[in-house]
C-alpha positions as CSV (number, residue, x, y, z in Angstrom):
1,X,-32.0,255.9,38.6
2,X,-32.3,252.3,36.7
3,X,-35.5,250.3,38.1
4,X,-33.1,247.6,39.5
5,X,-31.1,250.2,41.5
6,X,-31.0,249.3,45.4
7,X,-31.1,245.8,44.5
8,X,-28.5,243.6,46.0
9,X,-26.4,242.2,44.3
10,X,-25.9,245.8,43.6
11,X,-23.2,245.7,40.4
12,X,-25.1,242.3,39.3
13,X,-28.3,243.8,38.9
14,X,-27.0,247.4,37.3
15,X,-25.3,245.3,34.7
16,X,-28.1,243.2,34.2
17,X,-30.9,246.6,34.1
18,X,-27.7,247.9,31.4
19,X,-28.1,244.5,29.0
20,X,-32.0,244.6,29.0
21,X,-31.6,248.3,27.6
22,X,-29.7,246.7,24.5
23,X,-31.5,243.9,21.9
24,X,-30.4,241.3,22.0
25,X,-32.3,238.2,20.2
26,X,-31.0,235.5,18.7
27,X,-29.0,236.7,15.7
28,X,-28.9,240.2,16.8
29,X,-26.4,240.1,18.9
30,X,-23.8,242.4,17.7
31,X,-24.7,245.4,19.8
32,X,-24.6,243.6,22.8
33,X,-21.2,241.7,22.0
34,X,-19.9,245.0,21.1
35,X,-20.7,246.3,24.6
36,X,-19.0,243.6,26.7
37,X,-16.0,244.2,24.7
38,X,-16.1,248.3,26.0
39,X,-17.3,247.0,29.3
40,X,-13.6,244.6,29.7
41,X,-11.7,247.2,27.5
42,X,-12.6,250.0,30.3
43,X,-10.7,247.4,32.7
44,X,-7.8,246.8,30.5
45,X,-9.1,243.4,30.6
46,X,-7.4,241.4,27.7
47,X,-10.3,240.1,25.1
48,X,-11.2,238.5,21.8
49,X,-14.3,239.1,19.7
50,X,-15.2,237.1,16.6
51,X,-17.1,237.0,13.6
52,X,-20.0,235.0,15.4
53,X,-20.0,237.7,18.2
54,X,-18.8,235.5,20.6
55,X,-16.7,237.7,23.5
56,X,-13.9,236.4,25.7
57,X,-12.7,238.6,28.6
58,X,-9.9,237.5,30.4
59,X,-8.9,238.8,34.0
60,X,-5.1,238.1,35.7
61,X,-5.5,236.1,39.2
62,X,-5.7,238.3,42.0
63,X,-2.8,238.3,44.9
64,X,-2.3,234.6,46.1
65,X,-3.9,233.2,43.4
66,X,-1.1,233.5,40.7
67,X,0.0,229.6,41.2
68,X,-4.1,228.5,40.7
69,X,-6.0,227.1,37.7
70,X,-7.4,229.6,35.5
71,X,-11.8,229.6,35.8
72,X,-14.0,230.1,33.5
73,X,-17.5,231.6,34.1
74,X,-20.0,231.0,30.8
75,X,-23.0,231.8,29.9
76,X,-24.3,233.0,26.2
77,X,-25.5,237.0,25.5
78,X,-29.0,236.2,23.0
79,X,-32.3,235.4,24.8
80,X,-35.8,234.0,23.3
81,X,-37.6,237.8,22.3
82,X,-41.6,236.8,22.8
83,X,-44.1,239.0,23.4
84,X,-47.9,239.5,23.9
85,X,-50.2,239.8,21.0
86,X,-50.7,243.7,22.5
87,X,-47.2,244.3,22.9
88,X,-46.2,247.0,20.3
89,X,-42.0,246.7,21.1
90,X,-40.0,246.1,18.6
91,X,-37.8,243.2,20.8
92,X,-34.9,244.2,17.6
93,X,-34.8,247.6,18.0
94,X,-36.1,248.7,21.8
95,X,-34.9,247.9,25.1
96,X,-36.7,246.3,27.7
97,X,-39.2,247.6,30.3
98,X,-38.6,246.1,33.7
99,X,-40.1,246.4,36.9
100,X,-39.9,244.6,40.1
101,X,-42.7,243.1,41.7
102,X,-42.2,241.4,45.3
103,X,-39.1,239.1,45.1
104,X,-39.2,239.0,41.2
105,X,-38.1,240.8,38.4
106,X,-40.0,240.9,35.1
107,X,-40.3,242.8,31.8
108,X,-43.9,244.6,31.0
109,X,-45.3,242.8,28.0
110,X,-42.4,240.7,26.7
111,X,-39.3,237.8,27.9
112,X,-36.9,239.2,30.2
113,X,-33.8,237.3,28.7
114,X,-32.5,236.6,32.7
115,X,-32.4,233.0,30.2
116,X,-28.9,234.4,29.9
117,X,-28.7,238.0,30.9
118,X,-28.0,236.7,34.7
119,X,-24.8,234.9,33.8
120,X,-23.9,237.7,31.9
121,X,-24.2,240.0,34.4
122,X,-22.7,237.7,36.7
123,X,-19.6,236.9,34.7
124,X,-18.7,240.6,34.7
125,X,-19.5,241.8,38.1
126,X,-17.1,239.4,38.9
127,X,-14.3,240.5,36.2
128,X,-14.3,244.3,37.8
129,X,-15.0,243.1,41.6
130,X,-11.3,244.1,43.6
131,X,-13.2,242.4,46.5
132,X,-13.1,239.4,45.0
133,X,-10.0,237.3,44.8
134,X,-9.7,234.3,42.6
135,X,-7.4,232.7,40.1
136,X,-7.3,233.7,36.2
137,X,-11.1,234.3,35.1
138,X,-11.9,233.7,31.8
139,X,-15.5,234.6,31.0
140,X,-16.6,233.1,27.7
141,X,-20.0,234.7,26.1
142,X,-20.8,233.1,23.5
143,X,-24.4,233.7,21.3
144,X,-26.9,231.9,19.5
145,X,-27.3,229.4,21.9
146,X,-31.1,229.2,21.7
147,X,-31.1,228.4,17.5
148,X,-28.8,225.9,18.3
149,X,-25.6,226.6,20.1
150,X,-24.2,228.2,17.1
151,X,-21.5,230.4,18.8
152,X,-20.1,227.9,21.0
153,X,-19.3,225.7,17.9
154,X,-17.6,228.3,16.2
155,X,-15.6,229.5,19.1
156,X,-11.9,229.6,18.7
157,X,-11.0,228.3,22.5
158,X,-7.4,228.4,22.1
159,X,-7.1,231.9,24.0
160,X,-8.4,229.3,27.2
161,X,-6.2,227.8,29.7
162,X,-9.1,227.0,31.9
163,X,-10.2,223.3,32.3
164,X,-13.0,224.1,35.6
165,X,-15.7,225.9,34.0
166,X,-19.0,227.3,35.6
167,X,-21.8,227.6,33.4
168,X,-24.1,230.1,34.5
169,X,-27.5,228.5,32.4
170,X,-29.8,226.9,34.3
171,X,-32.9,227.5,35.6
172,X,-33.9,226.0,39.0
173,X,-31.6,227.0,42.3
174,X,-29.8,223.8,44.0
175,X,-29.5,221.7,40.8
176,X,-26.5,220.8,39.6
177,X,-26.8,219.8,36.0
178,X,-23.5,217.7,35.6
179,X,-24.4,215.6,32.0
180,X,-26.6,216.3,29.2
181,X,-27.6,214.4,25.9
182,X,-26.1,215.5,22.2
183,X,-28.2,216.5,19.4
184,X,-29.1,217.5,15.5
185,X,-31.3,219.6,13.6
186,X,-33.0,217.3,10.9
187,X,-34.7,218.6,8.2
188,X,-37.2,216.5,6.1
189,X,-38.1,217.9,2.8
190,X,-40.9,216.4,0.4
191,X,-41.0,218.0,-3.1
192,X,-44.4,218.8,-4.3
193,X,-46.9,218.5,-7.7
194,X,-49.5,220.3,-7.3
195,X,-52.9,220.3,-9.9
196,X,-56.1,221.3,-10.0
197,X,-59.2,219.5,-8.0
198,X,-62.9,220.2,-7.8
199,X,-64.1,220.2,-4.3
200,X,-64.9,221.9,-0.8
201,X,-61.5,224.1,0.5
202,X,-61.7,222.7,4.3
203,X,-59.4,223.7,7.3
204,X,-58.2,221.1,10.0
205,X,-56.9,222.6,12.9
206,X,-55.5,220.8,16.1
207,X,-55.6,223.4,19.2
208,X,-55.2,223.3,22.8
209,X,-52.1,221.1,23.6
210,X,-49.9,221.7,26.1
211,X,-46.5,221.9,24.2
212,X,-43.4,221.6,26.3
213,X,-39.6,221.6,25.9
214,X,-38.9,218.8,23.8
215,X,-35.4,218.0,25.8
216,X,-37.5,218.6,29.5
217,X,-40.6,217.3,29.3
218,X,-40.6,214.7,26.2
219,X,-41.5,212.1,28.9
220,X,-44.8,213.9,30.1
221,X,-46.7,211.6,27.2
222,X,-47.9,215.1,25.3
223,X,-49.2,214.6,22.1
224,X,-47.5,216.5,19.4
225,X,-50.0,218.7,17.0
226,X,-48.0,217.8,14.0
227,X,-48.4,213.7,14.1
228,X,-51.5,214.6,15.4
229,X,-52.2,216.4,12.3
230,X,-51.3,213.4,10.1
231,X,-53.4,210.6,11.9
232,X,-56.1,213.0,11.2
233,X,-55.4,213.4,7.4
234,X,-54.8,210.0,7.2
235,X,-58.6,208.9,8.9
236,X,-60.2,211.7,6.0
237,X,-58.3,210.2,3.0
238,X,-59.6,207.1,4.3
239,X,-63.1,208.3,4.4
240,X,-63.5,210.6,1.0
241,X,-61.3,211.0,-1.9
242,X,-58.9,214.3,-0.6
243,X,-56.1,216.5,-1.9
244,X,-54.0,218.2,0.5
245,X,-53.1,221.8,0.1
246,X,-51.1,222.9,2.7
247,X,-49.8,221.5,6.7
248,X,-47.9,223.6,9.3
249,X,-47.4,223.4,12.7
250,X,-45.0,224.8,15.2
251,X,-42.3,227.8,15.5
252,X,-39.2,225.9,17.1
253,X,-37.9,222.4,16.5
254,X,-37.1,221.8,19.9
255,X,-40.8,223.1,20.9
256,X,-43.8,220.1,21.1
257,X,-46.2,221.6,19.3
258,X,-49.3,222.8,20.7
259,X,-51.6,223.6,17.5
260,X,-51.1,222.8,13.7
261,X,-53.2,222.9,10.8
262,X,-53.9,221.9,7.7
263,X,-55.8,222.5,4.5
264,X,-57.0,220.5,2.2
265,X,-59.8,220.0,-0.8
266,X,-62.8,217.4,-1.3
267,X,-66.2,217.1,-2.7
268,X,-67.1,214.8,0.5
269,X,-67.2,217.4,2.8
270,X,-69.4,215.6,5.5
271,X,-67.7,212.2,4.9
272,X,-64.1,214.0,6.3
273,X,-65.7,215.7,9.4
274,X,-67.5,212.7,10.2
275,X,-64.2,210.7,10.1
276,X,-62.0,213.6,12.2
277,X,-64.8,213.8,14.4
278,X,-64.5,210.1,15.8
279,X,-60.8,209.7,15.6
280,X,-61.4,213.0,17.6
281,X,-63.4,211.4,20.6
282,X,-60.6,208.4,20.6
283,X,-57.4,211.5,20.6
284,X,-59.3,213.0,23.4
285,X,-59.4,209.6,25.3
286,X,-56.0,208.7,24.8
287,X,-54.8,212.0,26.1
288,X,-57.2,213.2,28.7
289,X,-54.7,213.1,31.3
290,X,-51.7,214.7,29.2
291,X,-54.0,217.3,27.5
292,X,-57.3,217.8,28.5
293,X,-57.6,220.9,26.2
294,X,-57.2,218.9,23.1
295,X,-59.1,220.5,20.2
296,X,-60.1,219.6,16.7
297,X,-62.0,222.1,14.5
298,X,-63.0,221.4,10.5
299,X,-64.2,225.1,9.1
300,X,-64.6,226.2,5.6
301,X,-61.2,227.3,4.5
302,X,-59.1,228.9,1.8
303,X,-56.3,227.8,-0.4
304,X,-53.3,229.6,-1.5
305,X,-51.9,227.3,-3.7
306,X,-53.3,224.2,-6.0
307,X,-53.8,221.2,-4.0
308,X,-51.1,218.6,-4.0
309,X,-51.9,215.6,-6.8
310,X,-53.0,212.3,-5.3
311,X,-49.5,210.8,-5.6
312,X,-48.0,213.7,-3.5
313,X,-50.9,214.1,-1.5
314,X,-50.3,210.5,-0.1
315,X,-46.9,211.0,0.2
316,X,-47.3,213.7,2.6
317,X,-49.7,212.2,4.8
318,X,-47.7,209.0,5.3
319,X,-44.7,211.4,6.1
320,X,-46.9,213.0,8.7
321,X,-48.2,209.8,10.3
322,X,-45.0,207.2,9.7
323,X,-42.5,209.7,11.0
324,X,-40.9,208.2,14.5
325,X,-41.5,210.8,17.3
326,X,-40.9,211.4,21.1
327,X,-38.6,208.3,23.3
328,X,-36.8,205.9,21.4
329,X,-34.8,204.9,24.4
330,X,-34.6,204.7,27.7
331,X,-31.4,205.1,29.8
332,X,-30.2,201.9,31.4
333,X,-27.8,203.5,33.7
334,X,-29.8,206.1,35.0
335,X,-32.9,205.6,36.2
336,X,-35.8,207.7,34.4
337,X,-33.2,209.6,32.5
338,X,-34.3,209.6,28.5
339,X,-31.5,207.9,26.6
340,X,-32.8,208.9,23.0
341,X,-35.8,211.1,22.0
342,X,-36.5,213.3,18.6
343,X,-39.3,216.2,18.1
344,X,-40.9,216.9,15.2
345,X,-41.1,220.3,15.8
346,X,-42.1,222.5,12.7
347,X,-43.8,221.4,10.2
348,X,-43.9,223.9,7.1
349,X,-45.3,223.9,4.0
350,X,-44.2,225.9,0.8
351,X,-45.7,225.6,-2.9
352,X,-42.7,223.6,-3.9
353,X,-42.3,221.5,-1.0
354,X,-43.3,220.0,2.3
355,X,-40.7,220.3,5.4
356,X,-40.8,219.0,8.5
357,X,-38.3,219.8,10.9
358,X,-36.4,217.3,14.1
359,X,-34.5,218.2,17.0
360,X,-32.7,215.0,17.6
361,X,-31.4,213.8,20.9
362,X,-29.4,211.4,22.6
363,X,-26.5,210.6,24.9
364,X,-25.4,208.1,22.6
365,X,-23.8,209.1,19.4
366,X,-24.5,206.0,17.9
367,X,-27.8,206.2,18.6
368,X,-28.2,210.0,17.4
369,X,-26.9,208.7,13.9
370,X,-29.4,205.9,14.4
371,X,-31.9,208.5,13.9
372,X,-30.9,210.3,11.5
373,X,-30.4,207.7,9.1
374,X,-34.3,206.1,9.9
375,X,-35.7,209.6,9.1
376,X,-33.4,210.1,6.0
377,X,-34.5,206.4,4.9
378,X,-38.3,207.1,5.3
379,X,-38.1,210.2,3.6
380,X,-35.9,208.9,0.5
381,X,-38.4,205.9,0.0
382,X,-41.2,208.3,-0.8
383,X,-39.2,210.7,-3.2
384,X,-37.5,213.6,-0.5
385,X,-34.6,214.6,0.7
386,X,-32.9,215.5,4.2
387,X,-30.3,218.0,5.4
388,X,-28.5,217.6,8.8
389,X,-27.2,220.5,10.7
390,X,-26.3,222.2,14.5
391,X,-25.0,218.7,15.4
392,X,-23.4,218.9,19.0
393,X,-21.6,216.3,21.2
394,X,-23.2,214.7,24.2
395,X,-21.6,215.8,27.4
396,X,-20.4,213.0,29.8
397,X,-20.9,212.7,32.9
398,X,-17.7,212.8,35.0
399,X,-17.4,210.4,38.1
400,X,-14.4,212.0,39.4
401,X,-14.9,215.9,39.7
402,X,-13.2,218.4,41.8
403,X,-15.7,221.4,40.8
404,X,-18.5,219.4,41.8
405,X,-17.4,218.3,45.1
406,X,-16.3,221.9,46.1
407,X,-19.8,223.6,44.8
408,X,-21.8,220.5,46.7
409,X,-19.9,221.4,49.9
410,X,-20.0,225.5,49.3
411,X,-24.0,224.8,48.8
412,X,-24.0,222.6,52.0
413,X,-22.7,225.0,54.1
414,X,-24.9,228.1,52.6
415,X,-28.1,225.9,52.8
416,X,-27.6,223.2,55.3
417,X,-29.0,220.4,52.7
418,X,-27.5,218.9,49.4
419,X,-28.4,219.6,46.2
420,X,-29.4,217.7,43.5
421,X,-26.7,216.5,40.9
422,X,-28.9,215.4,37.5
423,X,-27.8,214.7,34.0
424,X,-30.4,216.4,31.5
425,X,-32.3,215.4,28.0
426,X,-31.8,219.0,26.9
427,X,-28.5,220.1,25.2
428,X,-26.4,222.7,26.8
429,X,-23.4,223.7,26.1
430,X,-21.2,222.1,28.3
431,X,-20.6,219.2,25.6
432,X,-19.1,221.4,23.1
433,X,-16.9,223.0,25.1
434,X,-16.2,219.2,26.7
435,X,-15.1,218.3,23.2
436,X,-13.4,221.6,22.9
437,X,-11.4,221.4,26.0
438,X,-10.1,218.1,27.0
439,X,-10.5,217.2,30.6
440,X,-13.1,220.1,31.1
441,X,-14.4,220.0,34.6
442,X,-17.9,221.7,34.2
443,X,-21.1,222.3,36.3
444,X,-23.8,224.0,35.4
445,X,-26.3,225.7,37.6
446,X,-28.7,229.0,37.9
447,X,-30.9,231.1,40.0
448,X,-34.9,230.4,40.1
449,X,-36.0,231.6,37.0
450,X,-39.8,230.7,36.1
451,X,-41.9,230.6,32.7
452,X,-38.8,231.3,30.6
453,X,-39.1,231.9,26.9
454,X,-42.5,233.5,27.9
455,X,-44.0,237.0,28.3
456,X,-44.2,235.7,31.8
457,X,-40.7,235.2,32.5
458,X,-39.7,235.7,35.6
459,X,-36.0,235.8,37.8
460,X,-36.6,235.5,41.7
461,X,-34.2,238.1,43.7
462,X,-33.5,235.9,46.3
463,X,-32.2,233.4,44.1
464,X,-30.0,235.7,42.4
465,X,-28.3,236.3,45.8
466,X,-27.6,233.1,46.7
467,X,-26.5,232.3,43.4
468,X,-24.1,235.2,43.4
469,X,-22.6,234.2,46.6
470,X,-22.3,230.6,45.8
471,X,-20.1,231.7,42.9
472,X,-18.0,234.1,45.0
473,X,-17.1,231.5,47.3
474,X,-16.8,228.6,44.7
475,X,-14.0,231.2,43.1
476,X,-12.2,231.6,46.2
477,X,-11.8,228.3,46.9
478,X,-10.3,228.1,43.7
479,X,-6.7,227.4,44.5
């Protein structure tokens, strides 16, 4: 007996307990895409798999329906594997451990992947319910998603006659996510001479900071370790005569960093802590409100590689503090809704070069570009390079949609209130399938799911059953 098992929805939640036993990171996703092609050839569904994993299962209308547009339910098969420092799993060989506390599920010691296990489990309960009737379902499961919406691009929609789609990916129950911006990866990559230098090995390390999704909460005014790092630098070189040996910060470009650090060498020890220590006091000032847990340690330290020549050593800190960050632009059609934004997100050093890493956003493309081109222009002046890649379209918000007005008045009569209809700053992947299928009309929406991408991740049961309902109907009222 599965620890999910007397939950209702009862198929939703087996399905879900049957996923969780298989991993299923980001770029181990094979297994799992393997499965959902057993699970819709047990039906005699008709499918397609490809060489990115990505799974399309295809169910005929049911009676009444024939004459209806096809639907498709989407949603994307890897999760975010995290874990406790004391968790021993192996997140790319083990299944999960869940249990069920109260109204919410969770997974002892690591993330639960309900970030998108649910839609998942959703999308097939529906394919195999003969309870349900609805027009042609298509459910597209696509993978990557969370390294950048990899699948999705590579998907091959052609076997697709649906233009309504329901994605099944967010997070908070009665919002409708109907817009969301586009977006890059941008790489900036500073070569590296490195020579000897007499001096004190020191390490500068920036803790405490809150972090934060860059596409949600970009507007909170949280510093970011990384540029914190370089102001820092900068204020020692401009105290003592220092060579920097190494600077990293972060795990995930489209993460604000919340701790970075750097090591570097000098024979003015005291002169560089007395200089980070009062640009420390100012940092604290300016973001006492933002992030009262702000930290700046200087300890003895050790280097792995030769420190950077003074030339190079420059370089890199005016990378670090010249590099635009956070809003560019606001939107001037939607109140309080970030136009443009970027995120230095990792910063990583090797012994040949110096990288640090962008998730670029905007619902401009013009403006996107705009931002590519200033950090590829900074970085060229002082001798690097850049590489551009996981560049998705913005998705549009439509002022005429059918989906939208049927969910809105499904999810007025199940709740007796209206829900909220938003356009996002974080990418989903609504805009490449918009670009994909012409004339897509596309909503997304999701149960309760809290602390995602977190050992604390949690999915509310509750939720899950009004979710599942609202889809049900939505589908029937399909014709």
């Amino acid at each position: 007996m599965g620890v999910l098992s007397g939950l209702e929805p009862k198929r939703v939640f087996e399905i879900f307990e049957e996923l969780c036993a298989i991993p299923h990171g980001s770029t181990h996703t094979k297994a799992i895409s393997d499965w959902c092609v057993e699970f819709g050839k047990k039906l005699g569904l008709e499918w397609y798999q490809d060489a990115a994993n990505n799974v399309i299962l295809i169910a005929p209308a049911t009676a009444g329906y024939e004459d209806a547009p096809a639907v498709i339910l989407q949603g994307h098969l890897d999760m975010v594997c995290e874990k406790e420092p004391d968790c021993a799993k192996d997140m790319d060989a083990e299944g999960l451990d869940l249990f069920v506390d109260g109204d919410v599920i969770g997974a002892k010691g690591t993330t639960l992947g309900s970030d998108d296990g649910i839609a998942v489990a959703m999308a097939l309960a529906a394919l195999e319910d003969e309870t349900l009737s609805h027009p042609r379902l298509e459910a597209v499961l696509t993978t990557e998603e969370e390294i950048g919406m990899l699948g999705a691009a590579a998907l091959d929609v052609s076997p697709l006659r649906g233009r309504t789609m329901l994605n099944i990916d967010s997070e908070v129950e009665g919002v409708f996510t109907v817009g969301c911006a586009g977006g890059s990866r941008v790489s900036c990559r500073l070569p590296l001479v490195r020579e000897p230098f007499a001096g004190e090995t020191l390490t500068l390390r920036i803790s405490g900071l809150a972090g934060g999704h860059s596409g949600v909460e970009i507007d909170k005014g949280r510093a970011n370790a990384n540029l914190l790092l370089g102001r820092l630098l900068r204020a020692a070189s401009g105290a003592a005569e220092v060579r920097l040996v190494s600077a990293a910060g972060g795990s995930k470009d489209n993460a604000i960093p919340a701790a970075a650090e750097a090591v570097l060498v000098s024979a003015e020890a005291e002169a560089v802590q007395a200089a980070v220590k009062e640009l420390t006091e100012s940092l604290k000032k300016e973001y006492r409100a933002a992030d009262p847990g702000l930290t700046v340690t200087v300890e003895p330290g050790v280097a792995r590689w030769l420190p950077m020549d003074a030339a190079t050593t420059e370089k890199a800190i005016c990378l670090l503090l010249c590099l635009p960050n956070g809003i560019q632009a606001m939107s001037m059609d939607i109140p309080g809704l970030v136009q443009t934004s970027l995120n230095l997100g990792i910063l990583a050093c090797e012994e040949g070069q110096l990288s640090a890493d962008f998730s670029v956003r905007s619902s401009l493309a013009s403006q996107k570009q705009m931002m590519q081109e200033r950090l590829r222009c900074l970085t060229e002046q002082i001798g690097g390079h850049v590489a551009i890649w996981g560049d998705y379209p913005a998705w549009e918000y439509l002022p005429q949609s059918p989906l939208r007005e049927r969910m809105t008045q499904v999810y007025r009569e199940q709740y007796g209130r209206e829900p909220v209809i938003e356009t996002i700053h974080a990418g989903v992947e609504c805009g490449i399938f918009s670009e994909k299928l012409p004339g897509l009309d596309c909503v997304s929406f999701g149960p309760d799911l809290t602390d995602i991408h977190t050992p604390r991740e949690r999915m509310h049961i509750a939720s899950v059953q009004r979710t599942w309902a609202l889809v049900r109907e939505v589908l029937k009222r399909s014709k």
